[in-house]
Short mmCIF file of the C-alpha atoms (twelve columns), coordinates in Angstrom:
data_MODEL
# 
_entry.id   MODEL 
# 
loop_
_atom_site.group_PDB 
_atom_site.id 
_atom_site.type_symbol 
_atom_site.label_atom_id 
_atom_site.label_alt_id 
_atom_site.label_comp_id 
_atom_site.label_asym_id 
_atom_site.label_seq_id 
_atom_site.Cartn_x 
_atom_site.Cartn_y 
_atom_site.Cartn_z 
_atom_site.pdbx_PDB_model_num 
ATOM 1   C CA . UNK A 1   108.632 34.437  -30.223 1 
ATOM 2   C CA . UNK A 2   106.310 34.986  -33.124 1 
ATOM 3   C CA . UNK A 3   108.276 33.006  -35.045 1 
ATOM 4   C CA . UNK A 4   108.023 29.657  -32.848 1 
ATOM 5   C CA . UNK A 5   104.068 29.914  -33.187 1 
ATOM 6   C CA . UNK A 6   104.066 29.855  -36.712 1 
ATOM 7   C CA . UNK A 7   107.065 27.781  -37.175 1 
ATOM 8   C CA . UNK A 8   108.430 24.800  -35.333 1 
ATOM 9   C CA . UNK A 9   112.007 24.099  -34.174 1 
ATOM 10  C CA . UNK A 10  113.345 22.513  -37.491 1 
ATOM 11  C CA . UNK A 11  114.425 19.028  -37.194 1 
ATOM 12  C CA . UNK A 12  116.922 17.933  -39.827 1 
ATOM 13  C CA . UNK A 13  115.405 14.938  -41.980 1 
ATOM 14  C CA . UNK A 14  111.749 15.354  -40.112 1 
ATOM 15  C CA . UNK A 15  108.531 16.574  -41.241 1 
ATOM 16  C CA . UNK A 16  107.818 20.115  -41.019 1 
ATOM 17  C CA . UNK A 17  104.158 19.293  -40.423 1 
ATOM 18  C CA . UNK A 18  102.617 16.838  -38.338 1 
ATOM 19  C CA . UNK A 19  102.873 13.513  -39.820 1 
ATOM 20  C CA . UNK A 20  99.909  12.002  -37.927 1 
ATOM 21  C CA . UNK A 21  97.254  14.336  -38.807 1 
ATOM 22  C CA . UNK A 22  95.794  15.077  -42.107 1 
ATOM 23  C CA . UNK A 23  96.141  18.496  -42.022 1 
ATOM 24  C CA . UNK A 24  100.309 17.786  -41.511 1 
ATOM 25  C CA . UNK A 25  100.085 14.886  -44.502 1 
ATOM 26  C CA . UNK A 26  98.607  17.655  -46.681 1 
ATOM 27  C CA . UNK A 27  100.702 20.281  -46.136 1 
ATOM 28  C CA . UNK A 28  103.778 17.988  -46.901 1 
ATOM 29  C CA . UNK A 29  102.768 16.740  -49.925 1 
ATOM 30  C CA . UNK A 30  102.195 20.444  -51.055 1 
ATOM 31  C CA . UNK A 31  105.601 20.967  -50.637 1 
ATOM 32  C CA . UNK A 32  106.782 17.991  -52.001 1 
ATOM 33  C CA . UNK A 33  104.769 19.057  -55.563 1 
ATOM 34  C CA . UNK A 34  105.272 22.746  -55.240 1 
ATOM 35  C CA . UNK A 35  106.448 23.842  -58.803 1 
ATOM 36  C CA . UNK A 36  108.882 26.872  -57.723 1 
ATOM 37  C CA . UNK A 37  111.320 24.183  -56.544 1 
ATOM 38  C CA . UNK A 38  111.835 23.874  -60.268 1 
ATOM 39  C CA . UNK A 39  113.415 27.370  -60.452 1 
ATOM 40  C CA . UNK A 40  115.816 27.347  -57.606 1 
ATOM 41  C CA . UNK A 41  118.995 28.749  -58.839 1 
ATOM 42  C CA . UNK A 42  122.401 26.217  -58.998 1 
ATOM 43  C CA . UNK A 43  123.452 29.051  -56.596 1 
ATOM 44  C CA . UNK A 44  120.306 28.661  -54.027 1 
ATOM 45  C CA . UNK A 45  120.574 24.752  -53.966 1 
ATOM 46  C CA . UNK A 46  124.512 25.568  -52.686 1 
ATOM 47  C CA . UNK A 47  123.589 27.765  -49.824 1 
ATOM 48  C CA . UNK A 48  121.051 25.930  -48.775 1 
ATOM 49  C CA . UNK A 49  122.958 22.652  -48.829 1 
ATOM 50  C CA . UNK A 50  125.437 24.704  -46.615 1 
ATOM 51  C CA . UNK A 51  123.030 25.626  -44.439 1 
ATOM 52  C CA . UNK A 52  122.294 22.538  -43.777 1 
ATOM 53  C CA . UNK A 53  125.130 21.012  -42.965 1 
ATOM 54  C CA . UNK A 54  126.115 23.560  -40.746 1 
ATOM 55  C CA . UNK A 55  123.617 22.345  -38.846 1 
ATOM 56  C CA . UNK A 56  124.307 18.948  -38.681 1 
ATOM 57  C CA . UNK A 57  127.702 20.274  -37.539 1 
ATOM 58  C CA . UNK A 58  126.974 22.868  -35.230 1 
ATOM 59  C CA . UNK A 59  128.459 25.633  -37.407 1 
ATOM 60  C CA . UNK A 60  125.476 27.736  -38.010 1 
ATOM 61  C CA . UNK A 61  126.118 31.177  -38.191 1 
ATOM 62  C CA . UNK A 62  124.071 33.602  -36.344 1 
ATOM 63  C CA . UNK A 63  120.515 34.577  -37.385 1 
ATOM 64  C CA . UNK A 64  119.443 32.312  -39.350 1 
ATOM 65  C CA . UNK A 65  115.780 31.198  -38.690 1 
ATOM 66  C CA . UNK A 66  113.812 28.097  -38.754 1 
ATOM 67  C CA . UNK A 67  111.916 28.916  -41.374 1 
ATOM 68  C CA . UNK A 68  115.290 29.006  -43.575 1 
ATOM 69  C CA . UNK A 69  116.316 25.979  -42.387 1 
ATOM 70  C CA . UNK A 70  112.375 24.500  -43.201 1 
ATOM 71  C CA . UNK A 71  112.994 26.283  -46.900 1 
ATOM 72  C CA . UNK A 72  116.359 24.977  -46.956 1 
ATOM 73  C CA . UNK A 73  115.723 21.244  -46.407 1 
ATOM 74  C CA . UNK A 74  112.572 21.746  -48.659 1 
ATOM 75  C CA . UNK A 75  114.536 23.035  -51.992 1 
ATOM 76  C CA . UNK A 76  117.436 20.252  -50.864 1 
ATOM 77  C CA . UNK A 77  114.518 17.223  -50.475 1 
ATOM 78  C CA . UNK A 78  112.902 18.621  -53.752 1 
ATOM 79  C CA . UNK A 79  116.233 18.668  -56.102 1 
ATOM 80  C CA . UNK A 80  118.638 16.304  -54.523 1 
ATOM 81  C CA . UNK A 81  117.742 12.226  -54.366 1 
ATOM 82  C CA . UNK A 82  118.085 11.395  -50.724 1 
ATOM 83  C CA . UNK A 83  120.086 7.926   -51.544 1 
ATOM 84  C CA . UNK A 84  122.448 8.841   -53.952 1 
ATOM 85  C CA . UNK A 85  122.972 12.554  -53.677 1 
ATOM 86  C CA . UNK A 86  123.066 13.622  -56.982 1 
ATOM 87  C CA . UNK A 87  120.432 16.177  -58.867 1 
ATOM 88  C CA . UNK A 88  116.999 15.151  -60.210 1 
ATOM 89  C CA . UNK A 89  116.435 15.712  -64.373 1 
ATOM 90  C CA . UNK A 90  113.838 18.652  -64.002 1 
ATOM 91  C CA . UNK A 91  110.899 16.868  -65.839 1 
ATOM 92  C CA . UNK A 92  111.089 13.961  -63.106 1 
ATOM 93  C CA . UNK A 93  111.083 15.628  -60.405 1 
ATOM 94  C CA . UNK A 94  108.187 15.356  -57.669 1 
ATOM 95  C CA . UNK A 95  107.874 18.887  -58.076 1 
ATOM 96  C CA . UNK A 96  107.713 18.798  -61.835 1 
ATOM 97  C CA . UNK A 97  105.121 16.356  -62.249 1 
ATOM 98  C CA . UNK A 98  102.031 18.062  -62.448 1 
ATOM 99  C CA . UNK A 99  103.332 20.536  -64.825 1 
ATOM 100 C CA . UNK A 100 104.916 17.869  -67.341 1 
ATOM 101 C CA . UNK A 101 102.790 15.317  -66.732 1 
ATOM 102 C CA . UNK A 102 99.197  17.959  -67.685 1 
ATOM 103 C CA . UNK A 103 100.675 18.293  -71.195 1 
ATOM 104 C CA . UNK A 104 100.374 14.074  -71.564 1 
ATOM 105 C CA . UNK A 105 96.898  13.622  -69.500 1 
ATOM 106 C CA . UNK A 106 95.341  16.253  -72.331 1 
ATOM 107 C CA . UNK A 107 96.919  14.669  -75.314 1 
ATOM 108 C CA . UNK A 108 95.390  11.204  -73.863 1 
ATOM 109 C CA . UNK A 109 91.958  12.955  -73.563 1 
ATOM 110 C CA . UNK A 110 92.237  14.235  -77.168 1 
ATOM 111 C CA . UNK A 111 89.202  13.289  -79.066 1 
ATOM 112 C CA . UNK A 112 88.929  11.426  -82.380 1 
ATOM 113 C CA . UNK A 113 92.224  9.444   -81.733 1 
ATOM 114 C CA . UNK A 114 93.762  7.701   -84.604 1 
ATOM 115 C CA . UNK A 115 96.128  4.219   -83.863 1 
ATOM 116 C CA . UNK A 116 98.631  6.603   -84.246 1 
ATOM 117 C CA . UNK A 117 98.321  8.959   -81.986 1 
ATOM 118 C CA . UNK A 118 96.673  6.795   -79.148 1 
ATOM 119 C CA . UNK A 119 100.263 4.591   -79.449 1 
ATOM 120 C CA . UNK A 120 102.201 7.920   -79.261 1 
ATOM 121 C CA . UNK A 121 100.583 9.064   -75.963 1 
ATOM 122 C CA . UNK A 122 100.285 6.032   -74.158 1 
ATOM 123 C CA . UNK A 123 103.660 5.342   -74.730 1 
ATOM 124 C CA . UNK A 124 104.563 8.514   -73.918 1 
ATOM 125 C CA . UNK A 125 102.407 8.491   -70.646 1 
ATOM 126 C CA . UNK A 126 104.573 5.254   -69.851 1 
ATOM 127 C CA . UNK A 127 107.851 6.747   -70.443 1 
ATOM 128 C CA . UNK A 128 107.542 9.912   -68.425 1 
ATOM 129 C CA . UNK A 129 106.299 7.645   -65.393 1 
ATOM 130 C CA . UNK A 130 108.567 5.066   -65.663 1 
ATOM 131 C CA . UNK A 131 111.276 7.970   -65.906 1 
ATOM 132 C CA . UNK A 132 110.005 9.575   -62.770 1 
ATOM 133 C CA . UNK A 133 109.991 6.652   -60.715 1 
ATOM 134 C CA . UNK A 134 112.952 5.581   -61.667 1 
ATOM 135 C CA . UNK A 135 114.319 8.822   -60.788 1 
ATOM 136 C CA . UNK A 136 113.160 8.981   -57.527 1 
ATOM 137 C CA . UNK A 137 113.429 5.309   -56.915 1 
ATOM 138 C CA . UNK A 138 114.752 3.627   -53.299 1 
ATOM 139 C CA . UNK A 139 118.283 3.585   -53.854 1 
ATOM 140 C CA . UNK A 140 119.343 2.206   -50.573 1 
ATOM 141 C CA . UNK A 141 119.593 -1.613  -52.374 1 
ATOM 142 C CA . UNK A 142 120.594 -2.735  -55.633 1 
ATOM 143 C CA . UNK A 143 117.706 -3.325  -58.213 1 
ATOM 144 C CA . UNK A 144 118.704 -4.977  -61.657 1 
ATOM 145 C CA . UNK A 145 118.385 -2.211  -64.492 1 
ATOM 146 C CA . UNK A 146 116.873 -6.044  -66.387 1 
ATOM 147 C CA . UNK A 147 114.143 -5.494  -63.817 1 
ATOM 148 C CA . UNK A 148 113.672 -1.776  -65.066 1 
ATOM 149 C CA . UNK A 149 113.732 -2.298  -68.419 1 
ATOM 150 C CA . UNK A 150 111.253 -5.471  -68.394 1 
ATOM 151 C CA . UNK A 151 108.609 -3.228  -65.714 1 
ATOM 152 C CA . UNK A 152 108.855 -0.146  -68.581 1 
ATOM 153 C CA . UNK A 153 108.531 -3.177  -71.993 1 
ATOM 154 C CA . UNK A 154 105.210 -4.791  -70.005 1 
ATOM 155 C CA . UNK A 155 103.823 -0.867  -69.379 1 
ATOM 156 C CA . UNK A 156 104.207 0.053   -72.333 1 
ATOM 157 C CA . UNK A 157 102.933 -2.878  -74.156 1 
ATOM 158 C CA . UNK A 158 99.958  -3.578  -71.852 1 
ATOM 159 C CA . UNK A 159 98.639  0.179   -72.088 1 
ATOM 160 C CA . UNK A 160 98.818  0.319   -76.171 1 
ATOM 161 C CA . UNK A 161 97.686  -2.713  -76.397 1 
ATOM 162 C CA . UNK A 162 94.620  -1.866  -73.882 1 
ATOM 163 C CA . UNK A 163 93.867  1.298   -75.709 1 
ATOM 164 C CA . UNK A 164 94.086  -0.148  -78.857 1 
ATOM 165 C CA . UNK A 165 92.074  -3.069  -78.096 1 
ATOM 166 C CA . UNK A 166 89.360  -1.567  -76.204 1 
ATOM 167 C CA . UNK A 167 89.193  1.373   -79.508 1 
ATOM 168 C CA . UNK A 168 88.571  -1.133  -81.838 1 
ATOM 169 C CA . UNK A 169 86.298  -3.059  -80.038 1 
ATOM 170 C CA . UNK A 170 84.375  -0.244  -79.406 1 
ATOM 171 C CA . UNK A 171 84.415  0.801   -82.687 1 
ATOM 172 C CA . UNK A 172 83.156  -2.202  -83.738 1 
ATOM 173 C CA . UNK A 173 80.208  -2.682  -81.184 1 
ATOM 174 C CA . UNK A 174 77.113  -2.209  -82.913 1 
ATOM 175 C CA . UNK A 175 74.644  -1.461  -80.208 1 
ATOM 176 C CA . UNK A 176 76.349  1.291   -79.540 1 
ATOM 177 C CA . UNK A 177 74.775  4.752   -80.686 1 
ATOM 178 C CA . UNK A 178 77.419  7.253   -82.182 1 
ATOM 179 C CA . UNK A 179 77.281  9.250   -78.607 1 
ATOM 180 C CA . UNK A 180 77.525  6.096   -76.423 1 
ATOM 181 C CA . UNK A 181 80.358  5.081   -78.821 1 
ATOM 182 C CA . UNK A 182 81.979  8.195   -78.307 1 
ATOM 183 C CA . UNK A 183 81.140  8.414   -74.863 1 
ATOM 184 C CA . UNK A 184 82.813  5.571   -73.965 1 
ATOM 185 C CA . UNK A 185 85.909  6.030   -75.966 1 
ATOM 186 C CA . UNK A 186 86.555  9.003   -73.774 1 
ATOM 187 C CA . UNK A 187 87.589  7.070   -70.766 1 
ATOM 188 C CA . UNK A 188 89.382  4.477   -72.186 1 
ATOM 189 C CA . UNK A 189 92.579  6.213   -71.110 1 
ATOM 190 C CA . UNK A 190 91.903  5.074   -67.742 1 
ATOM 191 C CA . UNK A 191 91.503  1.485   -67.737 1 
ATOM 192 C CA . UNK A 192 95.173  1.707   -70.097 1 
ATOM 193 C CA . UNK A 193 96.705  3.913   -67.716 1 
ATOM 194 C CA . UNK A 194 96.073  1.654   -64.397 1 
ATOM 195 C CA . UNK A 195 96.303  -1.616  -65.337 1 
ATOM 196 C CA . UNK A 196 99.702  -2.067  -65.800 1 
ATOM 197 C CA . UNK A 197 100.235 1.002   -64.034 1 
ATOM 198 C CA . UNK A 198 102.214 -0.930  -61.411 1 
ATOM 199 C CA . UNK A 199 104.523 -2.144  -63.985 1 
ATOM 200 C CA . UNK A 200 106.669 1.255   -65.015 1 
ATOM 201 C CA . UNK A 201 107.975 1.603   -61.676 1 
ATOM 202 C CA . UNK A 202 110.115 -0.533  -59.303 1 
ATOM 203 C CA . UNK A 203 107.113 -1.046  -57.092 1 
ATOM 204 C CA . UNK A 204 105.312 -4.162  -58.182 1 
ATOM 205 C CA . UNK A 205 107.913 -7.015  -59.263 1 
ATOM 206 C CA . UNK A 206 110.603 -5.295  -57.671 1 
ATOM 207 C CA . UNK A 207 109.182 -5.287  -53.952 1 
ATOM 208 C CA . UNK A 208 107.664 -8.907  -54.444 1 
ATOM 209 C CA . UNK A 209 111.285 -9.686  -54.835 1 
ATOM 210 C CA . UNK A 210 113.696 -6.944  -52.959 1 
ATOM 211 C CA . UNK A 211 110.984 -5.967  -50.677 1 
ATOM 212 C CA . UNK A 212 108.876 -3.109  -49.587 1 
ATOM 213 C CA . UNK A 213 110.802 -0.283  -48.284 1 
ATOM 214 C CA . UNK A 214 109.774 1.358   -45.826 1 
ATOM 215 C CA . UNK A 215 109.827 5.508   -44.907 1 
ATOM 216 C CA . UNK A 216 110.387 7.016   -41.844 1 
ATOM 217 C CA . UNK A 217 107.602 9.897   -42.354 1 
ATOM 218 C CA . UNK A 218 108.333 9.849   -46.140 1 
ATOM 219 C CA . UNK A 219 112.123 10.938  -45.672 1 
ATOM 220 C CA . UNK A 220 115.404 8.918   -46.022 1 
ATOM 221 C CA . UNK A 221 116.246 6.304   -43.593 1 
ATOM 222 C CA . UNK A 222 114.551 3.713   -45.525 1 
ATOM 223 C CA . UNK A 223 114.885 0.197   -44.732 1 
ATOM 224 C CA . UNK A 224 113.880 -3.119  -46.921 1 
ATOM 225 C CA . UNK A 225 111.616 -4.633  -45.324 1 
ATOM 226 C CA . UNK A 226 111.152 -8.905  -46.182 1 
ATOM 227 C CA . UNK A 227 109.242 -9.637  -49.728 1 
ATOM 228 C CA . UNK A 228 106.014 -10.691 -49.186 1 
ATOM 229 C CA . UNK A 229 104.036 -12.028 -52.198 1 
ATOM 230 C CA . UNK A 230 100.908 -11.419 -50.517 1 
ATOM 231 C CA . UNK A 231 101.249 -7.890  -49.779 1 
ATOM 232 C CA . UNK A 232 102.745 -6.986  -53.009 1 
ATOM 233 C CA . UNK A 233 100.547 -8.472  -55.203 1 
ATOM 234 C CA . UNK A 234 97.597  -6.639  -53.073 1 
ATOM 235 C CA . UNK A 235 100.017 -3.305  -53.644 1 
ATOM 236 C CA . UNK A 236 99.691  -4.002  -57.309 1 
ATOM 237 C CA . UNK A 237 95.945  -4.266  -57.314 1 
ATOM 238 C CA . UNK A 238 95.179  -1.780  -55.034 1 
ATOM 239 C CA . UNK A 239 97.801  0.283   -57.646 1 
ATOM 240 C CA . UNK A 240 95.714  -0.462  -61.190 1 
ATOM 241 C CA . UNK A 241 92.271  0.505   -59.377 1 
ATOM 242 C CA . UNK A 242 93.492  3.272   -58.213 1 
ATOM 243 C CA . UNK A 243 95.544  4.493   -61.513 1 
ATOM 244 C CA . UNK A 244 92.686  3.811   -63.197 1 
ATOM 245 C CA . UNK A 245 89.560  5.491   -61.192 1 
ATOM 246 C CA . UNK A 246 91.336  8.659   -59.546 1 
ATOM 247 C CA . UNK A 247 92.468  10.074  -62.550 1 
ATOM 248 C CA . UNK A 248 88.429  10.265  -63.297 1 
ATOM 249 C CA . UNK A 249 87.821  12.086  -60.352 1 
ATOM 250 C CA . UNK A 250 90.661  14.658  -61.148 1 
ATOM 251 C CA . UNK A 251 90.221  15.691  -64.504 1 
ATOM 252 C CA . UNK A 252 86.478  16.139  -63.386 1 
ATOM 253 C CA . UNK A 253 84.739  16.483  -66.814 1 
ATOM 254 C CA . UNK A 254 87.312  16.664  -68.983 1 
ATOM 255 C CA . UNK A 255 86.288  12.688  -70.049 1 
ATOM 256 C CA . UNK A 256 82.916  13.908  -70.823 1 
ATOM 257 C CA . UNK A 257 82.784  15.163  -74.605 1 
ATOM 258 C CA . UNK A 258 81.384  18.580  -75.103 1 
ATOM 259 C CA . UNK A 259 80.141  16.904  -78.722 1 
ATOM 260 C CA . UNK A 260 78.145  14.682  -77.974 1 
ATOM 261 C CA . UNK A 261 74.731  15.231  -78.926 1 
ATOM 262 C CA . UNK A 262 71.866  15.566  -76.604 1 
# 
């Protein structure tokens, strides 16, 4: 009895958490990122694929709890790719993108970039995003690799050529004190980030074309739904403001330069 109050009746392919409340949204997104997914043992991922389809058969054996089953579609959800049932590469995992994707957001805040290293970690910044959302891409309809390879060419090239750009015009600006100079520099990551942001992925061009698919509660059961110019192209701006302004928020002061004179 305790166990239904803290845990619901598991539903296979729904939500643990309440999908209409914040609270629910939260708490699903947690487990979507949590890092110990990472570690689940070839063994683990088995039984808990077993587990669940015993359910979906009818075959469980007895004891088993809802929370297993919760854990069980969790690991599965966090591992396996929903469409075409094979394993996620670590690194592009949900789950693995805050801790591979830290390593790249502190090499882009380095200070004192040179054009070499600003290339290196925008294009690697590119790379590891366009490699994750490839990874966990819609599957359900066929997408052109052309189309992939053209999004992760236009990312790549827009954000060192942003970052570039904006370095040496800054550099160049002679209003500019030392400290506003350097100031400024330090958030010029952002604006390289998020503005073709839209680009690495199969989001932008791809769903102006294919369509927008749509999630039933952010699991599988996806369905394409007709291309519309108008909303995608509002997707893609409402994608480079956001890539490029959140990120601010989240690294909090890291931006700011703890060198810069008063």
């Amino acid at each position: 009895m305790a166990e239904s109050t803290a845990c619901p009746a598991f539903q296979l392919g729904i939500p643990r958490y309440d999908q209409s409340r914040f609270y629910g949204r939260l708490r699903h997104f947690l487990d979507v990122i949590d890092p110990r997914t990472l570690f689940v043992s070839e063994s683990r991922l088995n039984e808990c694929m077993k587990l669940l389809d015993d359910f979906k058969h009818g075959t469980l054996p007895p004891g088993v709890t809802n929370g297993q089953l919760w854990d069980a579609q969790k690991i599965k959800q966090a591992i396996i790719h929903p469409d075409t049932g094979e394993k996620i590469f670590m690194p592009f995992r949900m789950s693995g993108y805050v801790p591979f994707g830290t390593p790249i957001v502190v090499g882009l805040l380095l200070p004192n970039q040179t054009l070499g290293s600003t290339v290196f970690w925008q294009w690697l910044n590119q790379s590891h995003n366009a490699c994750v959302n490839f990874s966990n891409r819609n599957a359900t309809k066929p997408t052109p690799a052309s189309r992939f390879v053209q999004g992760y060419l236009g990312a790549v090239t827009s954000a060192v050529s942003i970052a570039v750009g904006l370095n040496v015009m800054i550099q160049k600006a002679q209003r500019f004190s030392p400290a506003t100079r350097l100031l400024v520099q330090r958030f010029i990551p952002f604006p390289a980030v998020g503005t073709y942001r839209d680009s690495s992925d199969s989001s932008g061009a791809t769903h102006a074309n294919y369509g927008v698919p749509s999630h039933d509660n952010g699991f599988p059961g996806k369905t394409p739904s007709p291309a519309d110019p108008q909303e995608a192209g509002s997707a893609r701006t409402q994608s480079c403001v956001s890539g490029s302004v959140w990120p601010v928020f989240a690294c909090g002061h890291q931006p700011l330069p703890a060198d810069v004179p008063d």
